[in-house]
C-alpha positions as a Markdown table, in Angstrom:
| # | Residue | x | y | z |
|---|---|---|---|---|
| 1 | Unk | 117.9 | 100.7 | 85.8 |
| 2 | Unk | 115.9 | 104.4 | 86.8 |
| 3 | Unk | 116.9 | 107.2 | 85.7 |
| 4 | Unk | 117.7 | 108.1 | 89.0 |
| 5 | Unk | 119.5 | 105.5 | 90.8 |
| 6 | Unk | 122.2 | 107.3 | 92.9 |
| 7 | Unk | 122.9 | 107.5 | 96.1 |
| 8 | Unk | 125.4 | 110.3 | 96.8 |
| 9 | Unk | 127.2 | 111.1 | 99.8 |
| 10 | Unk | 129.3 | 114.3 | 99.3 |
| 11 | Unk | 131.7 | 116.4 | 101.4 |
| 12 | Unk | 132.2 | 120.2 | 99.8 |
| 13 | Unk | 134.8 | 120.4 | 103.1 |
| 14 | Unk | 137.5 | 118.9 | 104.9 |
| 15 | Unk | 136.9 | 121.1 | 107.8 |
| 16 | Unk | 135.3 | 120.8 | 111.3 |
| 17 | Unk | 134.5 | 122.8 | 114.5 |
| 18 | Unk | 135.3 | 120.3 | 116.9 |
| 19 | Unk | 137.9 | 117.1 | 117.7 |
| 20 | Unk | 135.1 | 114.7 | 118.9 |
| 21 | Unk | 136.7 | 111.5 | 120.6 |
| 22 | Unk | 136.0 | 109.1 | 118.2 |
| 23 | Unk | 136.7 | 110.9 | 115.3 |
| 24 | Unk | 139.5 | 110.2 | 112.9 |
| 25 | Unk | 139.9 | 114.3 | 112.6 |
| 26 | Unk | 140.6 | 114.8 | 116.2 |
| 27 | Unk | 144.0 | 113.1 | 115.1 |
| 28 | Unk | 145.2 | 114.9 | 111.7 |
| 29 | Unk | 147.6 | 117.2 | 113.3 |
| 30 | Unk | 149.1 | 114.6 | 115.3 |
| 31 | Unk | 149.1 | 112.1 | 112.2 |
| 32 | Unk | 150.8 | 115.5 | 110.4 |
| 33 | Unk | 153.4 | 116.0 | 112.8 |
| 34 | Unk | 154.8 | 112.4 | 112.3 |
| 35 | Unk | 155.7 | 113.0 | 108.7 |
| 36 | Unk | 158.0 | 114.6 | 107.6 |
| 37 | Unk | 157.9 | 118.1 | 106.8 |
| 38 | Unk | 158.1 | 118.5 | 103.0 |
| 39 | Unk | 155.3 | 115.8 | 103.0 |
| 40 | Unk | 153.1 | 117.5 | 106.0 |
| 41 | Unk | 153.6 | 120.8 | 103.9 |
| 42 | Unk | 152.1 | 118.9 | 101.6 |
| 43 | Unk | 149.3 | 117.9 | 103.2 |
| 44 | Unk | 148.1 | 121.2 | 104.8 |
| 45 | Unk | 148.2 | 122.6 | 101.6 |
| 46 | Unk | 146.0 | 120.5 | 99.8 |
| 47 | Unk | 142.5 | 122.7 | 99.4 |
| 48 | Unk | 140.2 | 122.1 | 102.3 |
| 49 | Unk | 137.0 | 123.0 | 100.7 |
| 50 | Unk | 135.6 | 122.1 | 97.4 |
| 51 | Unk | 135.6 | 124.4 | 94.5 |
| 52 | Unk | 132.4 | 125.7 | 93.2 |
| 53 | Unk | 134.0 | 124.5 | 89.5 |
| 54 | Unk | 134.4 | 121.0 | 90.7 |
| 55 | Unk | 130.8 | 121.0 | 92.5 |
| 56 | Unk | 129.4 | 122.2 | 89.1 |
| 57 | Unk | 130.9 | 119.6 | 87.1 |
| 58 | Unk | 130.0 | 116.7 | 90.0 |
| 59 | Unk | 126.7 | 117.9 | 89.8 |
| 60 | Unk | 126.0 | 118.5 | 86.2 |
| 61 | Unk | 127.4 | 114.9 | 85.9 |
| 62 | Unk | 125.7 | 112.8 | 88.6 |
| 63 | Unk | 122.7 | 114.8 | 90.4 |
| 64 | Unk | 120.7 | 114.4 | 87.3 |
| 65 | Unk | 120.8 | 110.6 | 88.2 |
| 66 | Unk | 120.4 | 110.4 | 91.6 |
| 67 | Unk | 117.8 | 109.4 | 93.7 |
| 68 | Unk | 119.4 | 110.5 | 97.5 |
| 69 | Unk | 122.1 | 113.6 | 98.0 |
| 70 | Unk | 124.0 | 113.6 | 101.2 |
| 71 | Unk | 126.0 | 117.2 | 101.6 |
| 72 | Unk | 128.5 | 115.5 | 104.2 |
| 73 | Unk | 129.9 | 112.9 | 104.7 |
| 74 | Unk | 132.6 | 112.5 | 107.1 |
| 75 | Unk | 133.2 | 116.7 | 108.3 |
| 76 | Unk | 130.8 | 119.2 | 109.0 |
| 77 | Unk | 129.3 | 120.7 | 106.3 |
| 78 | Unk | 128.2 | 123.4 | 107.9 |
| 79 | Unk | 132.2 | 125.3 | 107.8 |
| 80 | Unk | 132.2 | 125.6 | 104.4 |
| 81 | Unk | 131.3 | 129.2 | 103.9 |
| 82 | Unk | 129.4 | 128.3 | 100.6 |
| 83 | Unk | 126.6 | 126.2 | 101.6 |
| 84 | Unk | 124.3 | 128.4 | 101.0 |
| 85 | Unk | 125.4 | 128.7 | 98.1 |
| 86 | Unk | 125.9 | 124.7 | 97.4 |
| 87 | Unk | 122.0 | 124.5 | 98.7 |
| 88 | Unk | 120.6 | 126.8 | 95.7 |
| 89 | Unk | 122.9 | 125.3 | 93.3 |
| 90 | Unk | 121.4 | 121.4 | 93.9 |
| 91 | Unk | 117.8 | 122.8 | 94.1 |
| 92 | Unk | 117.5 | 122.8 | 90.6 |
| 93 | Unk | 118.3 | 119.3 | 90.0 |
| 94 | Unk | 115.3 | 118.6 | 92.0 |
| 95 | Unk | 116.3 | 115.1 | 94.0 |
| 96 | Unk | 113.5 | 113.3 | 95.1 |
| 97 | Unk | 115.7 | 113.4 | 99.1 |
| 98 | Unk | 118.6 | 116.2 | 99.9 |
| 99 | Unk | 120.3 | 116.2 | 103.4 |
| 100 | Unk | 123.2 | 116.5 | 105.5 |
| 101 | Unk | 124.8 | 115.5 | 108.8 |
| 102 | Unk | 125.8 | 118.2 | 111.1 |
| 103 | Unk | 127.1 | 118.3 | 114.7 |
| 104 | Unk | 124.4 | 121.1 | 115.2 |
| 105 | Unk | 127.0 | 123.9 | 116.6 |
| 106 | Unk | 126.8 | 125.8 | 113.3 |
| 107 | Unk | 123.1 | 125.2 | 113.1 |
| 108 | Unk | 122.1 | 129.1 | 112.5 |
| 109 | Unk | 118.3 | 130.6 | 112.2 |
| 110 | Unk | 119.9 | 131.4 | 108.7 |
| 111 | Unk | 121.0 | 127.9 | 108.3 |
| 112 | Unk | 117.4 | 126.9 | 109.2 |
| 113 | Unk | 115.8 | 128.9 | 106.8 |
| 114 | Unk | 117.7 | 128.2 | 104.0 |
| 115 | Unk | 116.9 | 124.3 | 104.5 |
| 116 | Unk | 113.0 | 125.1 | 104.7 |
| 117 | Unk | 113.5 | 127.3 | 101.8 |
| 118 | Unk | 115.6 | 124.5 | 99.1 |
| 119 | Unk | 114.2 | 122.6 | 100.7 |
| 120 | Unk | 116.0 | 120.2 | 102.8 |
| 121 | Unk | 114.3 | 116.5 | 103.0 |
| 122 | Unk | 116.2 | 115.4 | 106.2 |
| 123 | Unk | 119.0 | 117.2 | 108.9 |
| 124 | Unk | 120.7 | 114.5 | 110.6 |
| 125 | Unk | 122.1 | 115.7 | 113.7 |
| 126 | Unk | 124.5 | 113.8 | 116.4 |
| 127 | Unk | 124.3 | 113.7 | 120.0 |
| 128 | Unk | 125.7 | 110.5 | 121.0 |
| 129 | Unk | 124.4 | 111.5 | 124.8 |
| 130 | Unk | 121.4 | 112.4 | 126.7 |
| 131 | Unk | 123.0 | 114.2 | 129.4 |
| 132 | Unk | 125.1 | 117.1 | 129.3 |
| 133 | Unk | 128.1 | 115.7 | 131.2 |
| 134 | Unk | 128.2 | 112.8 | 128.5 |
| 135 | Unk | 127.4 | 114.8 | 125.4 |
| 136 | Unk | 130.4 | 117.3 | 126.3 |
| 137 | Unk | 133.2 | 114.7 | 126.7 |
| 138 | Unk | 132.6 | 112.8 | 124.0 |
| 139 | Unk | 132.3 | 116.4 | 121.8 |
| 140 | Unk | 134.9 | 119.1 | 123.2 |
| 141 | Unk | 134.1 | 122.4 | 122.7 |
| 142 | Unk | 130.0 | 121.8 | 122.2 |
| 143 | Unk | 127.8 | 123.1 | 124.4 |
| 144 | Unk | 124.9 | 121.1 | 125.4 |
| 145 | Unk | 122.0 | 123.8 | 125.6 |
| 146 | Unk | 123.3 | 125.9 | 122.4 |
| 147 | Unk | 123.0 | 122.4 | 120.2 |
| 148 | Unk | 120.0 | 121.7 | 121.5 |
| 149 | Unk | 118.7 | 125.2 | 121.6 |
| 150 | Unk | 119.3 | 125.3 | 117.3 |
| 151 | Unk | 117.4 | 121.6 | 117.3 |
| 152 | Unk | 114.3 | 123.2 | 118.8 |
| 153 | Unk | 114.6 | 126.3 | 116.6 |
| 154 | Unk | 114.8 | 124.2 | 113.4 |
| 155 | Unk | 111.7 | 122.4 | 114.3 |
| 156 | Unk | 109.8 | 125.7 | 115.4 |
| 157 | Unk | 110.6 | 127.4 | 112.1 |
| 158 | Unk | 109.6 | 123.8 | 109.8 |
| 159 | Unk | 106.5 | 124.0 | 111.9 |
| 160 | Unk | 105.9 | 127.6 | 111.4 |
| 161 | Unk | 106.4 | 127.7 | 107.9 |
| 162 | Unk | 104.0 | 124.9 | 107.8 |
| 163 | Unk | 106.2 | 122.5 | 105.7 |
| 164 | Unk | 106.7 | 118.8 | 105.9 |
| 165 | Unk | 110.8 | 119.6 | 105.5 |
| 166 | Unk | 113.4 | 118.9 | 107.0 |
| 167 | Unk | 112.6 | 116.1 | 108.7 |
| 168 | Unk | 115.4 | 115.6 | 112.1 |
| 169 | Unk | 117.3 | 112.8 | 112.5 |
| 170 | Unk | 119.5 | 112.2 | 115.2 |
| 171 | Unk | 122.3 | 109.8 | 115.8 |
| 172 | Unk | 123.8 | 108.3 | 118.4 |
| 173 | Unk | 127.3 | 106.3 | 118.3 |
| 174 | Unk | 127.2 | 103.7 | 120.7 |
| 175 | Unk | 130.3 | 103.5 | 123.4 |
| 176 | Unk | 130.7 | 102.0 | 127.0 |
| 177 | Unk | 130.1 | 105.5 | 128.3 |
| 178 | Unk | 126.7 | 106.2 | 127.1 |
| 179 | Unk | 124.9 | 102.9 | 126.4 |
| 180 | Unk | 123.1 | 103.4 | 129.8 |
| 181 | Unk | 121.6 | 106.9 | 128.2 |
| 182 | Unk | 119.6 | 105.3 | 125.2 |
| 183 | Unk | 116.2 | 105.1 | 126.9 |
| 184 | Unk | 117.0 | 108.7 | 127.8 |
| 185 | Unk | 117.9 | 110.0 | 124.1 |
| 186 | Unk | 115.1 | 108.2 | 122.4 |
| 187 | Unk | 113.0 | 110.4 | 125.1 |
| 188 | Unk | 115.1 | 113.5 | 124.2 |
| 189 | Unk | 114.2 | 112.8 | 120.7 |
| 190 | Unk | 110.9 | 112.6 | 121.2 |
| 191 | Unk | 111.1 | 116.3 | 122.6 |
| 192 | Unk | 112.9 | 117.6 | 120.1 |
| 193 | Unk | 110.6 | 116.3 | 117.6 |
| 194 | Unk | 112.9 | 113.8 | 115.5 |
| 195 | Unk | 111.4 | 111.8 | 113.2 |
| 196 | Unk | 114.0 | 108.8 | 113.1 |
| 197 | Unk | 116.7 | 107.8 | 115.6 |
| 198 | Unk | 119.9 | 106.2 | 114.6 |
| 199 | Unk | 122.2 | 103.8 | 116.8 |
| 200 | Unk | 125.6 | 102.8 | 115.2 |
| 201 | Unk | 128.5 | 100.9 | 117.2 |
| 202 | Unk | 131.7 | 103.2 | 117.5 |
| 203 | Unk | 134.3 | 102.2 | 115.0 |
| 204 | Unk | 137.8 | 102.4 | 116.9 |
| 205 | Unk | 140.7 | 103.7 | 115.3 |
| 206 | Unk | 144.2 | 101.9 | 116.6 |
| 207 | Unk | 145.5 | 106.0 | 117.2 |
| 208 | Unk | 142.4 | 106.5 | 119.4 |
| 209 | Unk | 143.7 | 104.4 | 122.4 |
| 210 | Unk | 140.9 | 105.7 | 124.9 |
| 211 | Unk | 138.0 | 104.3 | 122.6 |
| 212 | Unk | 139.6 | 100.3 | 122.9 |
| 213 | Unk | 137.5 | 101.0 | 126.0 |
| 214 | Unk | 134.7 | 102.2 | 124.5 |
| 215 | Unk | 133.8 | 99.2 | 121.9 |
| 216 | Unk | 130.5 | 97.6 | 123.4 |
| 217 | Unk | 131.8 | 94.2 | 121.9 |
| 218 | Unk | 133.1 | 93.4 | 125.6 |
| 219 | Unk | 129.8 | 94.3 | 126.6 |
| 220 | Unk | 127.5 | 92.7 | 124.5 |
| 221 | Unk | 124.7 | 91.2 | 127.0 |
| 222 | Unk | 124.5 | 95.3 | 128.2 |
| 223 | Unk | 124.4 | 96.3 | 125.0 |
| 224 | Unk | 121.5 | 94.6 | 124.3 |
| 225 | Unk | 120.1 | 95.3 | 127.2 |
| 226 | Unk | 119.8 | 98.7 | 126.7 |
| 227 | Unk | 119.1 | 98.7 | 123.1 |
| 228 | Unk | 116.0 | 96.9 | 123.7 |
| 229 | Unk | 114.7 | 99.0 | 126.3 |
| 230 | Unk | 115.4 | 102.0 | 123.6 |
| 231 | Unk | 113.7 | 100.3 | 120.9 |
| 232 | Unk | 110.5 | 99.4 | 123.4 |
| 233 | Unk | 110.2 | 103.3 | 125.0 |
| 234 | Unk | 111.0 | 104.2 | 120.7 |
| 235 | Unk | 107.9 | 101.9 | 120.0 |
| 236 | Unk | 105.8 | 103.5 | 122.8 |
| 237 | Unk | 106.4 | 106.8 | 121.7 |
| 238 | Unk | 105.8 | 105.9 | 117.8 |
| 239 | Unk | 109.7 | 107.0 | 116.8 |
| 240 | Unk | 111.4 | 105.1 | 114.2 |
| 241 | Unk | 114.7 | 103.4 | 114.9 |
| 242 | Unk | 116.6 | 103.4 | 111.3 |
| 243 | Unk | 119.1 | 101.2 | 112.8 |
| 244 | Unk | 119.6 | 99.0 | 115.6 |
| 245 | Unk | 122.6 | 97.0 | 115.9 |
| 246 | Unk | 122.1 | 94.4 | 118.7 |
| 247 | Unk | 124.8 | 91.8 | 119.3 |
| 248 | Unk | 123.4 | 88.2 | 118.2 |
| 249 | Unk | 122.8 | 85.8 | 121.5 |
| 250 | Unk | 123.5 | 82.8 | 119.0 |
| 251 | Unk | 125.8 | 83.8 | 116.6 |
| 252 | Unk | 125.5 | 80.6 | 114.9 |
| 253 | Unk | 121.9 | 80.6 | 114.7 |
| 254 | Unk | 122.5 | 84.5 | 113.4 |
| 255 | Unk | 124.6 | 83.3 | 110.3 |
| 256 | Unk | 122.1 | 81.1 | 109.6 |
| 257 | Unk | 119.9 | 84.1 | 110.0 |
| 258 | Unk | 122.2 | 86.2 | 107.8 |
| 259 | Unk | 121.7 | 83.9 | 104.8 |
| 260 | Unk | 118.3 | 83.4 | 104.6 |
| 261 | Unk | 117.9 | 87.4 | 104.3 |
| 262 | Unk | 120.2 | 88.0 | 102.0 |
| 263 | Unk | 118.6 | 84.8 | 100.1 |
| 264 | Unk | 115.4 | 86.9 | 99.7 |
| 265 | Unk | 116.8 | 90.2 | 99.1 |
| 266 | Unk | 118.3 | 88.6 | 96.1 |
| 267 | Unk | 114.9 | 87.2 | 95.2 |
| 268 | Unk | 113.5 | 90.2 | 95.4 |
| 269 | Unk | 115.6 | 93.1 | 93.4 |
| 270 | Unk | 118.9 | 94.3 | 93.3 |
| 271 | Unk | 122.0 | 93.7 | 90.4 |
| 272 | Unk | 122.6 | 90.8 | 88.8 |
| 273 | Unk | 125.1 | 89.1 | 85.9 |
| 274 | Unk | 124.1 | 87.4 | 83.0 |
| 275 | Unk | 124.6 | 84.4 | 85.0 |
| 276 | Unk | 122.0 | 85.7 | 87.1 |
| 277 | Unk | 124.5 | 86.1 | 90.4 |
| 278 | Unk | 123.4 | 88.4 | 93.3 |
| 279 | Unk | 126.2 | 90.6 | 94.8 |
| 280 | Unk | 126.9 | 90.2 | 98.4 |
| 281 | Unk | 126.1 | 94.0 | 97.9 |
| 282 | Unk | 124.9 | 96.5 | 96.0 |
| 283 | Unk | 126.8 | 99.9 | 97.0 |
| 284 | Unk | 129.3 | 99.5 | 94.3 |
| 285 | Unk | 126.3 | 99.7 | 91.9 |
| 286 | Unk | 124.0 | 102.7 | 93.8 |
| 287 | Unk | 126.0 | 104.6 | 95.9 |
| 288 | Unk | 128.9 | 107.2 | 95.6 |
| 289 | Unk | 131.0 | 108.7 | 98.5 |
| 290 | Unk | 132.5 | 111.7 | 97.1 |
| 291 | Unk | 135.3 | 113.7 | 98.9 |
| 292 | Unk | 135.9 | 117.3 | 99.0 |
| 293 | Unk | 138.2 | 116.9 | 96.0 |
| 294 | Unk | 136.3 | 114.5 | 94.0 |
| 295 | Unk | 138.0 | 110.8 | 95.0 |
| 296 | Unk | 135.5 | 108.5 | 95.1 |
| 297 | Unk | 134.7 | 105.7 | 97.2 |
| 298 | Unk | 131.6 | 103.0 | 96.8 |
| 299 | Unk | 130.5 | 103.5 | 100.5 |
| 300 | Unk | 131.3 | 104.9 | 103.6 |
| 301 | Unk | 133.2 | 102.0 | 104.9 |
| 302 | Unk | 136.2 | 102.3 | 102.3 |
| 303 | Unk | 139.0 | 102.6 | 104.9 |
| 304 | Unk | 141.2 | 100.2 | 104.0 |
| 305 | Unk | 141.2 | 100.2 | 100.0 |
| 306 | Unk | 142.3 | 103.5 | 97.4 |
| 307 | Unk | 140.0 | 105.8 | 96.1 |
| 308 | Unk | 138.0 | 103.9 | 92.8 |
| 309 | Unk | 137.8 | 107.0 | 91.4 |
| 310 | Unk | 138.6 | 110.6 | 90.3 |
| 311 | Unk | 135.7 | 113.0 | 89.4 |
| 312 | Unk | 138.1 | 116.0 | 88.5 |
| 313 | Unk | 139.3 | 114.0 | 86.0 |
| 314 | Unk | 136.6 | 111.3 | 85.2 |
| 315 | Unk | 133.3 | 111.2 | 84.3 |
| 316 | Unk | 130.6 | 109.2 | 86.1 |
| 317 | Unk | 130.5 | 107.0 | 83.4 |
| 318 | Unk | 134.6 | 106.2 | 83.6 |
| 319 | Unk | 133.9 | 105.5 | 87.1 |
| 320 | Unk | 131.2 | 103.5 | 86.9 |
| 321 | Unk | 133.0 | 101.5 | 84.4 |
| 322 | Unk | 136.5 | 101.5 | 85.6 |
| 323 | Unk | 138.9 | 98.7 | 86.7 |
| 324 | Unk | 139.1 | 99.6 | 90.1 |
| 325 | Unk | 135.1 | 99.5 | 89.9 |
| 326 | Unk | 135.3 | 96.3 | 87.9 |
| 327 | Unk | 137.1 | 94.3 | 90.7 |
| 328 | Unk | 135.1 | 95.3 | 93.6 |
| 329 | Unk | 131.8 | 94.2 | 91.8 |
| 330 | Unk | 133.8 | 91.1 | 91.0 |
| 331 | Unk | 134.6 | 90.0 | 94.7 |
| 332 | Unk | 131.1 | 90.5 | 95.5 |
| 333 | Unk | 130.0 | 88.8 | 93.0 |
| 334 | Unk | 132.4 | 85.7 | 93.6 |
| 335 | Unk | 134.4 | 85.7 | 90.9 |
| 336 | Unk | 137.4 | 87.6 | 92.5 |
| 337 | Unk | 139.4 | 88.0 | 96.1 |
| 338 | Unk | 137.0 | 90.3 | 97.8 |
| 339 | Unk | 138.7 | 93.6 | 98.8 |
| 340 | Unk | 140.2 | 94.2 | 101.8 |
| 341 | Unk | 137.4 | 97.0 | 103.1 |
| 342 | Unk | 134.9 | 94.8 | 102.1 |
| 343 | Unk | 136.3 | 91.3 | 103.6 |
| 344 | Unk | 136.2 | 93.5 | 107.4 |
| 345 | Unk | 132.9 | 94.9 | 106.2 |
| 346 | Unk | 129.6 | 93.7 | 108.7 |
| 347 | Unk | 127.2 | 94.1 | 105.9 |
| 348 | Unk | 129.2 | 92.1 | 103.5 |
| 349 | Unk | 129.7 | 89.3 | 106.4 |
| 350 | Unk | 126.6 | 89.7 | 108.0 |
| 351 | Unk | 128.6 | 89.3 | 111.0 |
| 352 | Unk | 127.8 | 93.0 | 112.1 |
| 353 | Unk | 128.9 | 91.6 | 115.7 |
| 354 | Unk | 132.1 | 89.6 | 115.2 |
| 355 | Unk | 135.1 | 90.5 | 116.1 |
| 356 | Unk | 136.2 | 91.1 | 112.6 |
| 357 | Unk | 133.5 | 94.1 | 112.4 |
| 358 | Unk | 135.3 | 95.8 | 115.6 |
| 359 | Unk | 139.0 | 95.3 | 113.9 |
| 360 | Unk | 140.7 | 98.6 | 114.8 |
| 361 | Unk | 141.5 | 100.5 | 111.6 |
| 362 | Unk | 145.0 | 101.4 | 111.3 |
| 363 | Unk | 146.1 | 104.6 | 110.6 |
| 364 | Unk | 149.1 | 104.5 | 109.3 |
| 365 | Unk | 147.9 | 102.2 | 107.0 |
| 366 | Unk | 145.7 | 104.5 | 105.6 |
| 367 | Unk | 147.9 | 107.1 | 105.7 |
| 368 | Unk | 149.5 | 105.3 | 103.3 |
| 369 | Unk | 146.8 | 105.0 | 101.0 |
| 370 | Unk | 145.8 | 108.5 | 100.5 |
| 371 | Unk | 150.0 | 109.7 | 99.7 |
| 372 | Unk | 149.6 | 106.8 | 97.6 |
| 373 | Unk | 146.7 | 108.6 | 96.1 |
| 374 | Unk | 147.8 | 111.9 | 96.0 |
| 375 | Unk | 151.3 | 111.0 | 94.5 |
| 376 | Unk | 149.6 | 109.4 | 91.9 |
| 377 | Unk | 146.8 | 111.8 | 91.0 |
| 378 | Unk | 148.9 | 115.1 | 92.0 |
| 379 | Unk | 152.7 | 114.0 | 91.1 |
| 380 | Unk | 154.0 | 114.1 | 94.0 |
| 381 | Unk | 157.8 | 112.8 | 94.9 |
| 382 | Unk | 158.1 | 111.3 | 98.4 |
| 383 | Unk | 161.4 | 110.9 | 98.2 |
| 384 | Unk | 162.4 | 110.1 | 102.2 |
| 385 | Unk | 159.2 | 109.8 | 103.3 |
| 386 | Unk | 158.8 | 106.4 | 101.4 |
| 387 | Unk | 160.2 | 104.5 | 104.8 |
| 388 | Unk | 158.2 | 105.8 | 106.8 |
| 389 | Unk | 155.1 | 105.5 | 105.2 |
């Protein structure tokens, strides 16, 4: 194992700008108001940004070993008032790639600079639309030109500077509304000067009725439709698609498919037991998703299982070699049930386009989880709120 060997995805905020319609956070307050009150007290008073104390400790612990630092995860980084700050402090670990994922509102000449300065590898920006009209409903209360307008002045500034850093990513999530747009956005990318495009399906939330509608997995034959004439114009114009998720035509001839790749990956590299057994994975063994207060998750993708770990009162070696740790590894190694957030996972099925990949994620359910968590962890008594949970 490198000394570096991490991959980090960490949020130093629980905050964001807007209530986008696919995302989980457009539905907090309504989730709070359903509680009841002592518990949504509770809640709202839980610290929504990291301290610089607990940042210090993660970092002192983990950024020494790892290889990739995400500075968001699932909220915008960019409302945390220390990020600045947060940037200077991770320069002097010096990992080999530093970046983060912003909706672009926030996405200040000051901002810019102090990326080109740390530097910033990679800014990962999402647009999920090509058109104005498209990119405003699916993100309330972003304007079209002023996110595009901080894009361009990024770019200009990296250019100017003559530095290699950041490089621009952008992202698109992939609904009924705006699969017709992707030959567009790979086009808009191209004149923004991204580097590499990203296309992930939406992942649909039971509390978000309207996006039921919005799955493509009614639509697969468009779907890949359109996602082949993106990837075409993208080859044309020399972009790099990170990720393509196109629906299988034969599913059975995909499984098949499925197994002989993950049959040379494990050939290749990745963790094994003294038995010599490959995991159906290897997040649980590279990567750490790290919330605002320091729960830990083994990828982004943990929705439906509690946190594995808790880095304001753990080490990175506790976690690494905790229980909770311990029984992942061993249901993706066989030896175990597989847990529940892995069992609906596509990579884990390599059935990225079954309906088990498009399950709607219940709420409530992981609700549940987190006062679970936080009674644990924080002592809470939930007295009457137990039955409603």
């Amino acid at each position: 194992m490198s000394e570096r060997f991490l991959q980090v995805y960490l949020d130093t905020t629980a905050r964001c700008n807007l209530r986008c319609r696919m995302c989980l956070v457009a539905y907090q307050e309504h989730q709070l108001r359903k509680k009841p009150p002592h518990i949504a007290d509770r809640l709202r008073s839980l610290p929504q940004e990291m301290s610089r104390d607990l940042f210090l400790r993660i970092a002192a612990d983990i950024f020494p070993r790892a290889k990739t630092l995400y500075l968001s995860c699932g909220f915008e980084p960019l409302m945390n008032k220390d990020f600045g700050w947060f940037l200077e402090q991770t320069g002097s670990y010096r990992i080999p790639n530093v970046g983060f994922t912003t909706n672009g509102v926030l996405l200040t000449e000051d901002v810019a600079r102090q990326c080109i300065e740390a530097p910033v590898h990679e800014v990962s920006v999402s647009l999920d639309g090509a058109r104005r009209e498209t990119f405003e409903s699916i993100r309330p209360g972003a304007r079209w030109d002023h996110v595009l307008g901080n894009i361009r002045q990024l770019v200009q500034m990296r250019d100017a500077a003559g530095s290699l850093y950041p490089r621009l990513r952008v992202n698109f999530v992939l609904m009924r509304r705006n699969i017709q747009e992707t030959v567009e956005f790979v086009e808009l990318a191209h004149n923004l000067g991204a580097d590499v495009l990203d296309f992930r399906h939406v992942v649909v939330f039971d509390i978000a009725h309207d996006m039921r509608e919005e799955s493509l997995f009614g639509h697969r034959d468009l779907a890949n439709v359109w996602l082949a004439r993106a990837k075409a114009r993208a080859d044309e114009l020399g972009l790099q698609i990170a990720y393509l998720p196109t629906f299988p035509r034969r599913p059975g001839l995909e499984r098949v498919w499925g197994w002989w790749r993950r049959l040379r990956r494990s050939r290749r590299s990745g963790p094994s037991t003294s038995s010599g057994h490959r995991p159906r994975c290897v997040a649980p063994w590279e990567t750490l998703v790290i919330t605002h207060l320091g729960f830990v998750g083994p990828c982004v993708g943990w929705l439906r299982d509690p946190p594995v770990g808790y880095l304001a009162r753990q080490t990175l070696e506790d976690v690494l070699n905790g229980p909770q740790m311990a029984r992942l590894r061993d249901g993706l190694l066989g030896r175990a049930p597989l847990r529940d957030s892995c069992a609906a996972c596509p990579t884990i099925s390599s059935r990225s386009t079954e309906p088990i990949a498009f399950t709607e994620i219940e709420i409530d359910h992981l609700d549940k989880i987190w006062l679970e968590t936080y009674a644990q962890e924080f002592g809470w008594d939930l007295g009457a709120s137990s039955a409603e949970r």
